[in-house]
C-alpha positions as CSV (number, residue, x, y, z in Angstrom):
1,X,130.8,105.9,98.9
2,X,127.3,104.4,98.0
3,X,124.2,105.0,100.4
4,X,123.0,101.2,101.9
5,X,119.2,101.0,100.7
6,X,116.6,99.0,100.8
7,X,113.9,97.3,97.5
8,X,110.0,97.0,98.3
9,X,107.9,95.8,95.3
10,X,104.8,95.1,96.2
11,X,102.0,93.0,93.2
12,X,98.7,95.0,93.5
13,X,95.3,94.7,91.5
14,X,96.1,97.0,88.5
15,X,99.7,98.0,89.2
16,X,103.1,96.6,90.9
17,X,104.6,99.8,92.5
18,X,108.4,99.1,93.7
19,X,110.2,101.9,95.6
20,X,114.2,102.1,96.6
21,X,114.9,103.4,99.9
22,X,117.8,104.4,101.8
23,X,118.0,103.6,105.6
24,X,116.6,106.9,106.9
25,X,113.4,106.4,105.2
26,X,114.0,108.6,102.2
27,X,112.8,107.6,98.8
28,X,115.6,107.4,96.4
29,X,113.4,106.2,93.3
30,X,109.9,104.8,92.4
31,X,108.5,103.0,89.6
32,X,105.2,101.3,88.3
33,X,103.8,98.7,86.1
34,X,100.2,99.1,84.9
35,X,98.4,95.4,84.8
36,X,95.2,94.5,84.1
37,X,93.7,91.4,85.5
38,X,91.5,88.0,83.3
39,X,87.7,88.1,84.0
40,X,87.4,84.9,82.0
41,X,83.6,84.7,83.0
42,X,81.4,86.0,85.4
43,X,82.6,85.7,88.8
44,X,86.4,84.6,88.0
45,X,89.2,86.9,88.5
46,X,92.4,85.9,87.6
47,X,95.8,86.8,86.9
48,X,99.3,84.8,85.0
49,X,102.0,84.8,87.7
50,X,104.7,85.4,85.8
51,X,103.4,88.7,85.5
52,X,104.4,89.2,89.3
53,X,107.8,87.7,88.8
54,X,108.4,89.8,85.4
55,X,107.2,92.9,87.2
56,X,109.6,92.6,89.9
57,X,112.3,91.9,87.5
58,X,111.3,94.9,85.7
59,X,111.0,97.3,88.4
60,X,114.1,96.1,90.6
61,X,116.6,96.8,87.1
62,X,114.6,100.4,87.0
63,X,115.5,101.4,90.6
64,X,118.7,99.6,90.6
65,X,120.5,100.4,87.3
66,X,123.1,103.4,88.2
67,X,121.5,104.0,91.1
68,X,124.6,105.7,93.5
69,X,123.3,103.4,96.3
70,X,123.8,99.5,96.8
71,X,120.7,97.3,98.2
72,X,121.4,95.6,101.2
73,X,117.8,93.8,101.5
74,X,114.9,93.4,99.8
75,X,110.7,93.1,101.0
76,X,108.0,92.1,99.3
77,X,104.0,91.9,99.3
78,X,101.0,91.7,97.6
79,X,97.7,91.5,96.6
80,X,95.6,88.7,98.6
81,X,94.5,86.1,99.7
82,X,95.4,84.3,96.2
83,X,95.6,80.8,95.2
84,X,98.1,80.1,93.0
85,X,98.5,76.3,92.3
86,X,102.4,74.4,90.8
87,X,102.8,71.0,90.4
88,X,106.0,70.2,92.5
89,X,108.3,71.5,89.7
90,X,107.1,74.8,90.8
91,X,105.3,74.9,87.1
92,X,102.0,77.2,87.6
93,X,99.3,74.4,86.8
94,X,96.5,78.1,86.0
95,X,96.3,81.5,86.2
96,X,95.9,82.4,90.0
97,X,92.5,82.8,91.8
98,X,93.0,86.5,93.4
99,X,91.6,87.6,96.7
100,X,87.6,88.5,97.4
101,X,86.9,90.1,93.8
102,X,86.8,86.8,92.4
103,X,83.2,85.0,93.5
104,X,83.5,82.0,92.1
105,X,83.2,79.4,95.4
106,X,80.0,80.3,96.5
107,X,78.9,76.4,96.0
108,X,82.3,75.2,98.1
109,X,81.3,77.3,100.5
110,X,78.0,76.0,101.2
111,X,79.1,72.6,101.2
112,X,82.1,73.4,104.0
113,X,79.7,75.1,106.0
114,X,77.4,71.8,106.2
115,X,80.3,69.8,106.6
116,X,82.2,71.8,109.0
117,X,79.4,73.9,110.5
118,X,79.5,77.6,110.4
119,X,80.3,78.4,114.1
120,X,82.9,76.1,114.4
121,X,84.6,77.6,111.2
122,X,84.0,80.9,112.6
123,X,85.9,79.5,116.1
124,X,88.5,78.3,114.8
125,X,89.3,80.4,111.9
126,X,88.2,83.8,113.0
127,X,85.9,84.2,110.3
128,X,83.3,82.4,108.0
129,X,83.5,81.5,104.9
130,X,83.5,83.8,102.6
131,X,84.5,85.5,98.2
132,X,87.6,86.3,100.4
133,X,88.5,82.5,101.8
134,X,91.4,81.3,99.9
135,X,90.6,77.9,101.0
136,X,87.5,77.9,99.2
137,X,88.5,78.7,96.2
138,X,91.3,75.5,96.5
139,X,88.1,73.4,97.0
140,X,86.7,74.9,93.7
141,X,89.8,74.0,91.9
142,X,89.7,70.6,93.2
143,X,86.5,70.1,92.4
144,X,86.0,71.9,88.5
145,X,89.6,71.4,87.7
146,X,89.9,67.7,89.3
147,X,92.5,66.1,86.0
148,X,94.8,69.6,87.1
149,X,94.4,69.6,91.0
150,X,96.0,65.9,90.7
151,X,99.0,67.3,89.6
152,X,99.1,70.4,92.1
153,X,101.8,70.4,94.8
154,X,102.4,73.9,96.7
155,X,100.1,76.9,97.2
156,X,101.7,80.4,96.6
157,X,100.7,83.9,96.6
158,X,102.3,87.0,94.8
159,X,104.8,87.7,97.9
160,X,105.2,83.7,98.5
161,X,105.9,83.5,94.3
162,X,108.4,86.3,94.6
163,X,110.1,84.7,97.8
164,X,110.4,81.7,96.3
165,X,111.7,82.7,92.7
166,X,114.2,85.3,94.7
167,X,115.6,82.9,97.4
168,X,114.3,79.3,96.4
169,X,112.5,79.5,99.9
170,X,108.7,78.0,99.9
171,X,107.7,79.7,102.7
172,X,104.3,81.8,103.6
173,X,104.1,84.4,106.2
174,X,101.3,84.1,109.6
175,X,98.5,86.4,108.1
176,X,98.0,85.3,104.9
177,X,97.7,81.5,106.2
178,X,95.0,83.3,108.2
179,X,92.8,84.4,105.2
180,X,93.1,81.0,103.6
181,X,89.6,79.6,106.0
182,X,89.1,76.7,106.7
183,X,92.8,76.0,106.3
184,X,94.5,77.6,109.5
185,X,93.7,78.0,112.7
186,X,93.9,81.2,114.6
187,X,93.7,80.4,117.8
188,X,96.8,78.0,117.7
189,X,98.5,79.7,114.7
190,X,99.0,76.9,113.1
191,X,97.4,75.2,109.8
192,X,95.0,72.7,110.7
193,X,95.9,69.4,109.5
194,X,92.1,67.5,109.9
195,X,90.9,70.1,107.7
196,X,93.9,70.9,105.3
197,X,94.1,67.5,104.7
198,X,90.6,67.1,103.7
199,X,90.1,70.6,101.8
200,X,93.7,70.4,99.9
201,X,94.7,67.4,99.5
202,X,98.4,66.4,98.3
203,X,99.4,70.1,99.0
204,X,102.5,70.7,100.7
205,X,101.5,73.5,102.8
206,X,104.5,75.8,103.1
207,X,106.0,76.3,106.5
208,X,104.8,79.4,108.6
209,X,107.3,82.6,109.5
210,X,106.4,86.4,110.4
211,X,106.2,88.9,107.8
212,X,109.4,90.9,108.7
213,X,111.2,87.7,109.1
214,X,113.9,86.7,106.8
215,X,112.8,84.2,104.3
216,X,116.4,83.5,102.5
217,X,118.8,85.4,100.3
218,X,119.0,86.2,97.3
219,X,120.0,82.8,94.8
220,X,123.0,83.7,92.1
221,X,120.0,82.9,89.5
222,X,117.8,86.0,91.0
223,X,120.5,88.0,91.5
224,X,121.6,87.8,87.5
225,X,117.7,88.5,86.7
226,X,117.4,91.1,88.8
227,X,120.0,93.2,89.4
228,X,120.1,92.8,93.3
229,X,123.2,91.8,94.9
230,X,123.5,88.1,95.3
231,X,123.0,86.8,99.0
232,X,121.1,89.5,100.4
233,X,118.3,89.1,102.7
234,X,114.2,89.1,101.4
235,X,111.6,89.0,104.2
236,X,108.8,86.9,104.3
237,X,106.4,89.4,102.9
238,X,102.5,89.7,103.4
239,X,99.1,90.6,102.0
240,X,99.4,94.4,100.3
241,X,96.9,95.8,103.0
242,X,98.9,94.8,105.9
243,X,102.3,96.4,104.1
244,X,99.8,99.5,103.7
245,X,99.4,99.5,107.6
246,X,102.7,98.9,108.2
247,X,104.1,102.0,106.1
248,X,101.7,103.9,108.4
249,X,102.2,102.8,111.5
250,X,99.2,101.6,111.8
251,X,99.7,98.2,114.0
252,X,99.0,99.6,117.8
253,X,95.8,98.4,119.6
254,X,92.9,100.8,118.6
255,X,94.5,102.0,115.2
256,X,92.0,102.0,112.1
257,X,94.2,102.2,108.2
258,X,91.9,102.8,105.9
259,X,93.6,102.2,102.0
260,X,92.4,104.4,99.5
261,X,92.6,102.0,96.4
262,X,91.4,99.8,93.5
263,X,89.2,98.6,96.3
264,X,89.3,100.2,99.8
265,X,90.8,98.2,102.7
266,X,90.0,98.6,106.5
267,X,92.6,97.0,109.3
268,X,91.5,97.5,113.2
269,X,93.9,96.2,115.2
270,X,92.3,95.0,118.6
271,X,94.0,93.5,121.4
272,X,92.4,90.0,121.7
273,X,90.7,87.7,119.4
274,X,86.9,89.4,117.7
275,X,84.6,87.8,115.4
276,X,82.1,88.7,113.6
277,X,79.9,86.8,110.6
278,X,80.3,90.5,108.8
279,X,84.3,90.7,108.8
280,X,87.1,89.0,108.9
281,X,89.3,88.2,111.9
282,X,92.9,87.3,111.2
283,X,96.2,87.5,112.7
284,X,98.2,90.5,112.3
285,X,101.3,90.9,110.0
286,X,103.5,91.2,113.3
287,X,103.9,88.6,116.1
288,X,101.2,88.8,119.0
289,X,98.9,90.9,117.2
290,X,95.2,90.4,115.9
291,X,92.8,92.4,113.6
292,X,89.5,92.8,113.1
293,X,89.3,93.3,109.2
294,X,87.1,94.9,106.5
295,X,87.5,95.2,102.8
296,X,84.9,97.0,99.8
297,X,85.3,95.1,96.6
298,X,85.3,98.1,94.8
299,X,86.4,102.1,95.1
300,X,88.9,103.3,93.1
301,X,87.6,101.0,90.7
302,X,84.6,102.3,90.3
303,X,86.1,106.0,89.9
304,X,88.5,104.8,87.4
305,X,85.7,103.5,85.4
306,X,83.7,106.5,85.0
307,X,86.8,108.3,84.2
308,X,87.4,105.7,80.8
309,X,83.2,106.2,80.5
310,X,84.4,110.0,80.3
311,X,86.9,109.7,78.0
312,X,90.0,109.5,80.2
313,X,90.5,113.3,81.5
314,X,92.7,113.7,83.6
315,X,91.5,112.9,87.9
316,X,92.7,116.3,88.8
317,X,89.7,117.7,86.4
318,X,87.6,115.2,87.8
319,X,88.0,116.3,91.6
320,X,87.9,119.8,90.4
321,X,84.2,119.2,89.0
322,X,83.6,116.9,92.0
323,X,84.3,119.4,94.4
324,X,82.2,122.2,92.7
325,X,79.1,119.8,93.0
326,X,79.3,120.1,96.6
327,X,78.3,117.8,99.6
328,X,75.1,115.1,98.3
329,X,76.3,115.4,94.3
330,X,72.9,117.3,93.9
331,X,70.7,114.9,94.9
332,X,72.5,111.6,93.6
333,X,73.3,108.9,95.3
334,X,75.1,105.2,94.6
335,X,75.7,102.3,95.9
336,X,79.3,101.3,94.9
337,X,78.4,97.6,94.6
338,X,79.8,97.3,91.2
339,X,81.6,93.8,91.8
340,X,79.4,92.2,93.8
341,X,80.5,93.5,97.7
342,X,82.7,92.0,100.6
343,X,82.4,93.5,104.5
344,X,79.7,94.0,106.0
345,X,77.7,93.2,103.3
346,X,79.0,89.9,102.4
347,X,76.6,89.4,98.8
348,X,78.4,88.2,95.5
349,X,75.3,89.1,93.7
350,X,75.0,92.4,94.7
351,X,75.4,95.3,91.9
352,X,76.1,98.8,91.6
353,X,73.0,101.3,91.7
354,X,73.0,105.2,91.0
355,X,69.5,106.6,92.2
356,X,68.3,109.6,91.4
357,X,69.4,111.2,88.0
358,X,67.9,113.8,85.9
359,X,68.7,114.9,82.5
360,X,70.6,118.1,84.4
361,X,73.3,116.0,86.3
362,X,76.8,116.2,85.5
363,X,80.3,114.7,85.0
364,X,81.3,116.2,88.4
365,X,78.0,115.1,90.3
366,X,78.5,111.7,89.3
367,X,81.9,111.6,90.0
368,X,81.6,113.1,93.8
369,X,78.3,110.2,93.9
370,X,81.2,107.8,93.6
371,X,83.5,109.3,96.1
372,X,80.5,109.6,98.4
373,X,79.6,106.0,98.3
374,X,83.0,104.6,99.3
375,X,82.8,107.0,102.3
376,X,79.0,105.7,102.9
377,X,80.3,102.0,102.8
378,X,83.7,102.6,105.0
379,X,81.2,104.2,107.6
380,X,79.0,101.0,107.1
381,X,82.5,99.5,107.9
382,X,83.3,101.3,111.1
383,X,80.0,100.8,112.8
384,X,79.9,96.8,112.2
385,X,83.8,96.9,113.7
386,X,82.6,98.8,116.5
387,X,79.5,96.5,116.9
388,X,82.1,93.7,116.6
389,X,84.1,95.1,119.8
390,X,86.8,97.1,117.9
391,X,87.3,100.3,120.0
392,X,88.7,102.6,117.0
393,X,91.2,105.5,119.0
394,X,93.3,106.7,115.8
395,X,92.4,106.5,111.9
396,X,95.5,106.4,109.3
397,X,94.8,107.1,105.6
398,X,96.9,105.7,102.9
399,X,97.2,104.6,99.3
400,X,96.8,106.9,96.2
401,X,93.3,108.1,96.4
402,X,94.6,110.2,99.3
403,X,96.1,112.5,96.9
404,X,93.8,115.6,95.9
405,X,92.5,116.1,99.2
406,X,88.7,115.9,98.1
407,X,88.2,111.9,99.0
408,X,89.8,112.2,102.6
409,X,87.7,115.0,103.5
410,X,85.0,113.5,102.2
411,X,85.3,110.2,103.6
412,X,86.1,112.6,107.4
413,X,82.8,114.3,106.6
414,X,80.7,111.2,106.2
415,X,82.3,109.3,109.0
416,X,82.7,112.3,111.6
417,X,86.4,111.0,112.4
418,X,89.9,112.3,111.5
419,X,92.1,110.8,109.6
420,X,96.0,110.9,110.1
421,X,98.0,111.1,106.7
422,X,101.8,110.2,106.8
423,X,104.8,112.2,105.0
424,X,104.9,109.3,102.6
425,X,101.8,107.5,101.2
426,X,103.4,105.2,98.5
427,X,101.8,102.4,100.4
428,X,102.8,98.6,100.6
429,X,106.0,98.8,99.1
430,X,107.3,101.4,101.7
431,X,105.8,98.7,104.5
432,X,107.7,95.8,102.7
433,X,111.2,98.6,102.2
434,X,110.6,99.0,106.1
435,X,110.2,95.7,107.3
436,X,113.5,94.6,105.1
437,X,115.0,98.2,106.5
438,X,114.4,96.4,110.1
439,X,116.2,93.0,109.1
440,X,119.4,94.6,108.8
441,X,119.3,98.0,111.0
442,X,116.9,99.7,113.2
443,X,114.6,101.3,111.5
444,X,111.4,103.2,113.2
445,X,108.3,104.3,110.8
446,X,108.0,107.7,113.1
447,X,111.7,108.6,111.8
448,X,110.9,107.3,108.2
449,X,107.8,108.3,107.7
450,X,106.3,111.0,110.5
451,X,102.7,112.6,110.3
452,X,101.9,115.1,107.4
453,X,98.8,116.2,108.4
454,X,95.5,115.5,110.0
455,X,91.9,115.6,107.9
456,X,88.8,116.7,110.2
457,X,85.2,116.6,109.3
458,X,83.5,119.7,109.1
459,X,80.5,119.7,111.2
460,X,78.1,120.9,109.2
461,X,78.7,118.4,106.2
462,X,78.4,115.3,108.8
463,X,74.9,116.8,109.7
464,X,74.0,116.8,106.3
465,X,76.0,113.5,105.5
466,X,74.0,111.5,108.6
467,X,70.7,112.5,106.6
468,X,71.9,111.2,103.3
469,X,73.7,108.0,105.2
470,X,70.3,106.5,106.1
471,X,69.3,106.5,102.7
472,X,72.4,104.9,101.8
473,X,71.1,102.1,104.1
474,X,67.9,102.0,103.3
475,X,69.1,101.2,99.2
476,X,70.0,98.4,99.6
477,X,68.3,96.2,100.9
478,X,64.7,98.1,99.3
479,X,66.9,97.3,95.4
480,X,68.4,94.1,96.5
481,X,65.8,91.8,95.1
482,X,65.8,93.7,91.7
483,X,70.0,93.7,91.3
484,X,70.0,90.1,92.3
485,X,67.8,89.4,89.5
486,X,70.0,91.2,87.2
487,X,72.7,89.9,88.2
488,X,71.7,86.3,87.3
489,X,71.4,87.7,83.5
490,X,74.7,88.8,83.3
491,X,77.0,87.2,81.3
492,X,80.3,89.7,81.8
């Protein structure tokens, strides 16, 4: 007799990961898709959604096809806040807009914040406008793409797209609304018609559910694509981060996930409602929950890039040499601005900057530079969500760059707090295989997915670390002028 399982699939920045679970949390099967997203020009970051729907297909046959098990639900997520535009045909009218990486509505922003008025944004939204405001960027459409806006209908995102092509359900789960400022509101968790109505015209916003709540089933159409059983149930779905917290456990009152990824992701879940200019407030993936958020537009990014500039070795050689250049990378150190930077930060126009090379530096010392500079900027991070109100009580790692050890201990050093790392760190598709796991049986992350281990700082290393963290600080803003500059002769 077949096992019951469960399908997560989750659309992420360079990869869709999908993962086949049974109901006792055990992975039966993985799979991935490598992407690549459009930098059309300077500032835009795009991506073709039927790459997200020809992914899914892809993966689900992979997992599915003679599998000895039989998929009773299935979860998705994805990357985010997106804005992907159909005419009411459900015809993509452009590529979609992705999340905070893409800086292209810095003029939208500055004419909502005069019209609006930045406090009462920040009221009733949770947090000001911003790369990562998906509203925004619907204002920039409207207003660079007017002949195409005219025809534009419904907003999606990757988890929405998949929803919709998998049950014929427009439908758009609580948190994500809540990262498309000015658009919804918060405080009444609702969108807010006066300013929907004015920002995105002639869109049919899509009603409102909870992320583990059942969206529809599966159509006969997606079930002949895909493989899946027809009729079963898909949840709503959210934002990749928030799966990546939920695989974790990471959704109690004073919980910190940090997601080791393309870029690195921060989610402090706080009892109440917190703002701050420097983050962003949203609602959580859950019902009666709220978090304080933070997100670097680069990390693993900017690894993966000196590993091409190397000639692709393999990361295991890479942390090997990083490791043997010990705490500091012998004397180097960078700011990992490479695509501009979100929280706290919050400058489009800010670049990357190494300081301090010789002649006598090395593969490996620039490598552990980079690793050091995410953990520099997810300290930056914690201090503004403790300055914010956030009281931080347990820190969960996940995501890939938590493999290999040398990141994790590197980002405990720097930040003098322990991380937690979980038996399974596959990341937002386990969240989205959980929260379908939990539409059709009870299902518990501590059973599926207990603690592994914990990763301490070593005392002497944070010493040292504090030292080289106020030169971090002081980098920025002494090189700002200079990178901004630079940044306005770049034309890639």
């Amino acid at each position: 007799m077949p096992l019951n399982a469960v399908l997560g699939v989750d659309i992420g920045t360079s990869s869709s990961k999908g993962v086949l679970v049974g109901l006792d949390g055990t992975v039966l099967r993985s799979a991935v898709r490598e992407h690549t997203v459009d930098r059309p020009v300077p500032g835009h970051v795009e991506m073709d959604a039927a790459v997200w729907w020809d992914e899914f297909v892809s993966l689900s046959r992979e997992l599915t096809d003679g599998v000895d098990a039989e998929v009773v639900a299935a979860g998705v997520s994805g990357m985010g806040p997106c804005v992907l535009l159909t005419d009411a045909d459900d015809t993509p009218l452009r590529p979609a807009v992705l999340y905070g990486v893409d800086t292209r509505s810095t003029a939208q922003i500055a004419r909502l914040n005069e019209e609006l008025g930045i406090e009462e944004i920040r009221r009733r939204c949770g947090s000001d406008l911003s790369s990562q405001a998906a509203g925004a960027k619907i204002a920039w459409i409207a207003d660079e793409e007017p002949e195409l806006y005219a025809r534009a209908r419904r907003l999606y995102m990757p988890s929405s797209w998949l929803v919709r092509k998998l049950t014929g359900a427009y439908v758009l789960d609580h948190h994500s609304a809540s990262q498309t400022t000015p658009l919804y509101d918060t405080v009444a968790r609702q969108w807010y018609a006066p300013w929907a109505d004015r920002i995105a015209p002639g869109i049919e916003l899509p009603p409102l559910r909870w992320s583990g709540e059942v969206a529809g089933t599966v159509t006969a159409e997606a079930a002949r694509r895909t493989g899946l059983p027809e009729g079963i149930p898909v949840i709503t779905g959210t934002i990749d981060a928030w799966a990546e917290a939920l695989s974790v456990g990471a959704h109690q009152p004073g919980d910190l996930m940090l997601m080791y990824g393309t870029t690195m992701f921060l989610i402090h879940t706080v009892p109440g409602l917190l703002t701050d200019p420097a983050l962003w407030s949203t609602v959580g993936a859950l019902p009666d929950t709220r978090n304080l958020a933070g997100g670097m537009a680069t990390s693993g990014a900017v690894t993966g890039w000196l590993r091409e500039l190397f000639g692709n070795p393999e990361y295991a050689e890479l942390l090997q040499l990083a490791e043997a250049a010990g705490p500091g990378a012998n004397g180097l150190l960078m700011l990992p601005y490479f695509a501009g930077e979100r929280t706290p930060v919050m400058d489009p126009q800010a670049r990357g900057v190494i300081a301090g090379l010789t002649l006598s530096h090395t593969r490996g010392d620039l490598y552990r530079a980079a690793l050091e500079a995410t953990a520099y900027a997810v300290r930056h991070n914690i201090e503004a969500l403790e300055q914010a109100g956030g009281d931080i009580r347990r820190v969960v790692a996940v995501g890939g760059g938590t493999q290999g050890g040398l990141w994790t201990r590197i980002v405990s050093d720097v930040t003098g707090r322990t991380q937690e790392l979980r038996t399974t760190s596959i990341g937002a598709c386990y969240g989205g295989a959980l929260l379908a796991a939990q539409s059709v049986t009870d299902a518990s992350i501590d059973a599926w997915n207990p603690v592994r281990e914990t990763v301490g700082p070593d005392p002497e290393n944070t010493a040292r670390y504090g030292e080289l963290y106020g030169l971090y600080r002081d980098l920025y803003p002494a090189s700002a002028d200079v990178v901004h500059a630079l940044a306005a002769r770049q034309d890639r």
